[in-house]
C-alpha positions in Angstrom: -17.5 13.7 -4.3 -15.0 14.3 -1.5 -15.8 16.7 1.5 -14.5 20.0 1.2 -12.7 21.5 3.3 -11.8 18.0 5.3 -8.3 17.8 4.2 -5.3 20.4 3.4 -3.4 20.0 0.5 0.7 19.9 0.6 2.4 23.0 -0.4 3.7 21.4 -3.6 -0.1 20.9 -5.0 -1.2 24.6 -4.2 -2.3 26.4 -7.5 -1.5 30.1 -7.9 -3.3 32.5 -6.1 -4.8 33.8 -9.2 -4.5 31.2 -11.6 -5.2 32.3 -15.4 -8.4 30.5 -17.2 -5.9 29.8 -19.5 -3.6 27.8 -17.2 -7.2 26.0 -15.8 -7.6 25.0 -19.3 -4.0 23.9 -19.7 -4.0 21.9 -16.6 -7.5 20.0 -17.7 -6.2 19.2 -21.1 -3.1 17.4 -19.5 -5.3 15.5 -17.0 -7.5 14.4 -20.1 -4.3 13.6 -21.9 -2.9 11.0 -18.7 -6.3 9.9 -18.1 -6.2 8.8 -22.0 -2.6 7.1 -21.3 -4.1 5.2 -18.1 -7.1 3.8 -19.6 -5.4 2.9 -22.8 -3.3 0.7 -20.3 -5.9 -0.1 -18.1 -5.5 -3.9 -19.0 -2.1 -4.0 -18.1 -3.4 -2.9 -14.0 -5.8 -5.5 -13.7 -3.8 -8.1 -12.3 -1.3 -5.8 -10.0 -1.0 -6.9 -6.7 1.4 -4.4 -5.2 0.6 -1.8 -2.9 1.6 2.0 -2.8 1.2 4.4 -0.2 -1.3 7.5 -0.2 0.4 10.3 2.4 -2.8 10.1 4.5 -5.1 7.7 3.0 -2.9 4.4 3.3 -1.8 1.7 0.6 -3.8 1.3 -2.4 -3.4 -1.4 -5.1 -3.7 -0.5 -8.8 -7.5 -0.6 -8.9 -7.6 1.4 -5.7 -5.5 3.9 -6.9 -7.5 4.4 -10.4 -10.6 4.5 -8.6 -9.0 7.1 -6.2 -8.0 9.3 -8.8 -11.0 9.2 -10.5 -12.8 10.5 -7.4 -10.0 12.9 -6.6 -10.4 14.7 -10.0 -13.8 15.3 -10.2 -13.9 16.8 -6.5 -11.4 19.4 -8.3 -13.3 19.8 -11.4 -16.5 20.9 -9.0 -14.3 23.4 -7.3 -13.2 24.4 -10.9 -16.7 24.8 -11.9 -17.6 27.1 -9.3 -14.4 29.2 -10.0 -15.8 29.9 -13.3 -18.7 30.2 -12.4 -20.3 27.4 -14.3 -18.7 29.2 -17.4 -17.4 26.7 -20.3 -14.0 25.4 -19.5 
């Protein structure tokens, strides 16, 4: 997982204060739902060779960018977790 407390996120990916478990939920259904989309198309990736920019991180290419991602979200769902509490999502 990533290091917490290393980086700051933007202003535009700040949650509420107080988000509602229902909102959590929301949000982790829609993830589920694009990460469905991406690896449905995962095919159509595998032989990108463009580059796009991460804000702090650099270019990544298609693969770098799923891998990323991957990484990114389960470094959330851990902080996720221990807002609930280890309750059920």
């Amino acid at each position: 997982l990533l290091p917490r407390g290393v980086a700051e996120a933007p202003d535009r990916a700040l949650p509420a204060d107080r988000p509602e478990r229902h909102e959590i939920r929301s949000l982790i259904e829609a993830t589920q739902r694009s990460v469905a989309a991406i690896e449905a198309r995962a095919a159509d990736f595998a032989g990108a060779t463009g580059r796009i920019a991460h804000h702090e991180l650099g270019a990544f290419d298609a693969r770098e960018w799923l891998r990323f991602a991957t990484i990114h979200n389960r470094h959330h769902l851990a902080i996720i977790d221990e807002i609930l509490g280890g309750e059920d999502r």
